[in-house]
C-alpha positions as CSV (number, residue, x, y, z in Angstrom):
1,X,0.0,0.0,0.0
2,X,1.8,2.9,-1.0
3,X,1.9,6.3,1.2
4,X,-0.3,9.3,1.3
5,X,1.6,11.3,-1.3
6,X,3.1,7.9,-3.5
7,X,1.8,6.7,-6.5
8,X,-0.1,3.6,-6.5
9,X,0.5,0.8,-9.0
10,X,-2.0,1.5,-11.5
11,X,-0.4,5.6,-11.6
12,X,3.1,3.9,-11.8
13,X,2.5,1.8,-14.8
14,X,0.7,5.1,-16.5
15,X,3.8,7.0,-15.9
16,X,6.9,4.3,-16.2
17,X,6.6,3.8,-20.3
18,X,7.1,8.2,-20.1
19,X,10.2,8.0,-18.0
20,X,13.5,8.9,-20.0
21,X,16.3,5.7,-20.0
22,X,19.2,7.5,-20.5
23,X,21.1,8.4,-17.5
24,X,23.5,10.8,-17.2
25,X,26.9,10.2,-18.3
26,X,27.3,6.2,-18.1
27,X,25.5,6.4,-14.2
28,X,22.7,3.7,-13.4
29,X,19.4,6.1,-12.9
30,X,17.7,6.0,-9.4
31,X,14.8,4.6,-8.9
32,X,12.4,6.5,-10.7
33,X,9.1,5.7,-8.9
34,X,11.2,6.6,-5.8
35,X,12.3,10.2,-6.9
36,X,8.8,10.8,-8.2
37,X,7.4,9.9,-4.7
38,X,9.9,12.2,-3.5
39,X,9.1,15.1,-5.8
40,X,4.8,14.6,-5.0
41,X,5.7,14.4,-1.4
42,X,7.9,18.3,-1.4
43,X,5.4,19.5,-3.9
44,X,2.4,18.5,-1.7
45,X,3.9,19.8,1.2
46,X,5.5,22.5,0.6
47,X,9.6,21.9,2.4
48,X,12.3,22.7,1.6
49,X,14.4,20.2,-1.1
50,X,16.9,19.3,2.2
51,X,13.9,18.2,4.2
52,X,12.7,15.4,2.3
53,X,12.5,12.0,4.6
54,X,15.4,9.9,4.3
55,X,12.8,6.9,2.6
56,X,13.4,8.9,-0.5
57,X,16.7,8.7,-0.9
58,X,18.7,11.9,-0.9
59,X,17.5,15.4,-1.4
60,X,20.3,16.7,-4.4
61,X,18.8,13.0,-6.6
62,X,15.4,14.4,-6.3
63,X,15.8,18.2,-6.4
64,X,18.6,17.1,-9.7
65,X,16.2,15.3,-11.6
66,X,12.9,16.9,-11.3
67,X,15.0,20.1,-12.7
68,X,16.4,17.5,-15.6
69,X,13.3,16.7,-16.3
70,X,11.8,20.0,-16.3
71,X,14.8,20.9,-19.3
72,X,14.1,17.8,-21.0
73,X,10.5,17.7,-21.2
74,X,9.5,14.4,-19.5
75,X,7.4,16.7,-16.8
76,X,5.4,17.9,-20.4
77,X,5.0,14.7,-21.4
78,X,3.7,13.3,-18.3
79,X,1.0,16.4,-18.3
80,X,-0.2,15.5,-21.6
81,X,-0.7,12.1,-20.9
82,X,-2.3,12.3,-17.8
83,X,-4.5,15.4,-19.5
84,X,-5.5,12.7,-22.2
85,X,-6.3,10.1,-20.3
86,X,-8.4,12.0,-17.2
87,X,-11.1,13.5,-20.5
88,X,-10.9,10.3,-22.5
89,X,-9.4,12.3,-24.8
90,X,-10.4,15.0,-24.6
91,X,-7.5,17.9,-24.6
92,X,-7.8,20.3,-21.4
93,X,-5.2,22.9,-20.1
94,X,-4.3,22.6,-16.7
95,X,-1.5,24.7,-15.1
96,X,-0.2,23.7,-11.4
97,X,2.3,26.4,-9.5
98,X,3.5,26.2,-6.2
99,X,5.4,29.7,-6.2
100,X,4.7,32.0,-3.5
101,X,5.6,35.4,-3.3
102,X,6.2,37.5,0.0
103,X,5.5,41.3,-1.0
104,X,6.0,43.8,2.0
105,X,2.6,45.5,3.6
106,X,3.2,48.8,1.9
107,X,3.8,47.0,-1.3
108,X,0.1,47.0,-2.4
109,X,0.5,51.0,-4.2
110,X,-2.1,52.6,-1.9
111,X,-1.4,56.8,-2.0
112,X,0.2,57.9,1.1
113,X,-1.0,60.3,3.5
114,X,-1.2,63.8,1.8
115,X,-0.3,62.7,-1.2
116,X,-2.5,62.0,-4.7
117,X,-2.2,59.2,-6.2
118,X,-0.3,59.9,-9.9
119,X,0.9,62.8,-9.1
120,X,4.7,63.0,-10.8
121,X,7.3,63.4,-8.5
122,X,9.4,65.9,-10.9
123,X,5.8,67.8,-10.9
124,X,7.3,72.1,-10.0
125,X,3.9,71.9,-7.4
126,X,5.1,68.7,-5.3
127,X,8.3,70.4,-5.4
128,X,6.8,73.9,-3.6
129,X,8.8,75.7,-6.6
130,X,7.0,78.8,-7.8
131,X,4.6,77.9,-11.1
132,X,6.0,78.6,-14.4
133,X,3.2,81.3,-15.7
């Protein structure tokens, strides 16, 4: 019985014919159920690459491929394959992002107190210099 955020068997066989089988450079690839575990579990939860659980093998094999894979385009292919099969094929677009974006609380443009909003900075008025006239 595979984990919360692991594929089950019937996902895995979906997804193994998409996986690449050339491996970097002579090396054996890891397992790649195993990294793809890895990579569902950090997306769906959100920590950091070096927190993964140790089950998954080590953080810089997971956080390596899923950027390979981005480049290469075996995440795409996965996407379009999943998007076929979930609308009997039917095409859908989909788009997943997990990106999060702090903005400081005076960030959000509101006009300051005793000041209008658009009013040019370079303006001779804001400036208290005498009107051209």
């Amino acid at each position: 019985m595979p984990g919360r955020h692991e594929l089950t068997d019937a996902e895995w066989a979906l997804l193994a014919p998409l996986m690449p089988d050339d491996a970097p450079k002579g090396k054996k690839w890891a397992d790649h159920r195993k990294v793809i575990n890895a990579i569902l579990f950090r997306t769906r939860t959100g920590i950091p690459w070096r927190d993964l659980p140790e089950r998954y093998g080590p953080w810089e094999t997971a956080a390596g491929r899923h950027r390979r894979w981005c480049m290469d385009g075996t995440w795409q292919r996965i996407a379009d394959r999943l998007r076929i099969d979930a609308a009997s094929g039917e095409e859908l677009i989909a788009s997943v992002d997990s990106t999060t974006v702090r903005a400081h609380q005076h960030a959000a443009g509101a006009a300051k107190k005793g000041t209008r909003r658009g009013t040019n900075r370079t303006d001779a008025k804001h400036w208290g210099a005498p009107e051209a006239g």
